[in-house]
N, C-alpha and C positions, 0 to 999 in steps of 0.2 A: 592821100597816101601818107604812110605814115612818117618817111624819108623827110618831106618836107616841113616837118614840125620842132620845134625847140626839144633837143635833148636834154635831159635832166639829171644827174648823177644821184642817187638815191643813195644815203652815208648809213655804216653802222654806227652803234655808239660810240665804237673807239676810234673813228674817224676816218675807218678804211670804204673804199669803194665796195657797195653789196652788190646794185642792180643799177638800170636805166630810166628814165620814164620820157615815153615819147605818149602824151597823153592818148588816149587811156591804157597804152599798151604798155607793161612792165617786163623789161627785156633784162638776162645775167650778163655777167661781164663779157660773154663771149657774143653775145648779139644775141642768143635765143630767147623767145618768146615764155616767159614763165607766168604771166598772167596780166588783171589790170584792174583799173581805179574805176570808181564809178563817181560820178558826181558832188556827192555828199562825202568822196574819202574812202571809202570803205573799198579792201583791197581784197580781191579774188584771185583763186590759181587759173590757171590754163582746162580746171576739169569743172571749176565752177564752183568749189567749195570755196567759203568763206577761211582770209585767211588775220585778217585785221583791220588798221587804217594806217592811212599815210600821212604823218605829221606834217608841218612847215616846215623842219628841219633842213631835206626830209627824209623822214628814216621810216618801215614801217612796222608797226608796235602792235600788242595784242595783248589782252590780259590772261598772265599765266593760269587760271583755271576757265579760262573760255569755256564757254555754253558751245557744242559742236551743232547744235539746233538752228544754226542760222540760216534762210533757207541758201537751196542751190541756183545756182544763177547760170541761165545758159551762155555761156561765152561768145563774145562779140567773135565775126569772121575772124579765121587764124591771118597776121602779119605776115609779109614777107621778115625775114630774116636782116639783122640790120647790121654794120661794119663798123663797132664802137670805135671813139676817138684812143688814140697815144696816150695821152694827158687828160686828164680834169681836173678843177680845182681843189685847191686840196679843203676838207669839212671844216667850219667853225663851229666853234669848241659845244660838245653835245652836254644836252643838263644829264644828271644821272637821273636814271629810273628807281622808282618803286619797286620794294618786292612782289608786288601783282602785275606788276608790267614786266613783258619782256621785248628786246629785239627780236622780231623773224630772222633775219639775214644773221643774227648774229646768233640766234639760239636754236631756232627750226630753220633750216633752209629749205629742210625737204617738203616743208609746206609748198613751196614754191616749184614745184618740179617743170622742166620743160614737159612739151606736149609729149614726147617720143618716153617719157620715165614717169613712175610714180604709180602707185598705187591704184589709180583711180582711171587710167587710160586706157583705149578701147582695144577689145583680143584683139589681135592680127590672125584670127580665120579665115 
C-alpha cells in the first residue's frame, strides 16, 4: 500500500512545492493521484500518456518540442487518495534549464491531470 512508503516532495524550478512521490505513484498538492514514475524515470499521467522524466532534483522536465509519439502506457491500479504533510522541506537551489527543456509542474501542469479532469478520461455514460 502506498501509505506505507517514503513520501517525496517533487520541486519546481523556482523551488515551490509541484507534486508528491510516493513511488511510483505521483500525487498534486492536494493528495490526488495525477500519475507515475516507471523505473528508468520516465513519468506518465493518470491516462497513460507520456508526460517527461523525473530528475534527482526532483523536478519533472521534458523537452519543449517533445515527440507526442511515445507509446501509451496502461496505468498501474488507481491509489487510494493520500493526506499530504503541513510542511516539507523547503528545495535546494535548482540549476536553470535550457531553452529545450522545460518544467511540467511549472509550464504544463495540465499534462498532469487528476484521474476525474483532462482531456483524455473516460465518458461518464
Amino acid at each position: 500500500m502506498a501509505s506505507n512508503r517514503t513520501l517525496i516532495p517533487i520541486y519546481t524550478t523556482k523551488g515551490d512545492l509541484g507534486a508528491y512521490l510516493i513511488y511510483p505513484y505521483i500525487y498534486d498538492r492536494l493528495g490526488e493521484w495525477i500519475g507515475w514514475v516507471t523505473p528508468d524515470r520516465h513519468v506518465y499521467s493518470v491516462h497513460g500518456q507520456y508526460v517527461g522524466w523525473l530528475t534527482g532534483d526532483p523536478r519533472i522536465l521534458r523537452k519543449r518540442a517533445e515527440d507526442f509519439n511515445q507509446p501509451h502506457r496502461v496505468p498501474p491500479p488507481r491509489p487510494a487518495r493520500i493526506s499530504p504533510p503541513p510542511h516539507v522541506p523547503l528545495a535546494s537551489l535548482m540549476s536553470e534549464l535550457t531553452y529545450g527543456i522545460i518544467d511540467v509542474l511549472e509550464d504544463e501542469p495540465e499534462l498532469l491531470p487528476s484521474v476525474d479532469f483532462g482531456e483524455l478520461r473516460e465518458d461518464m455514460d
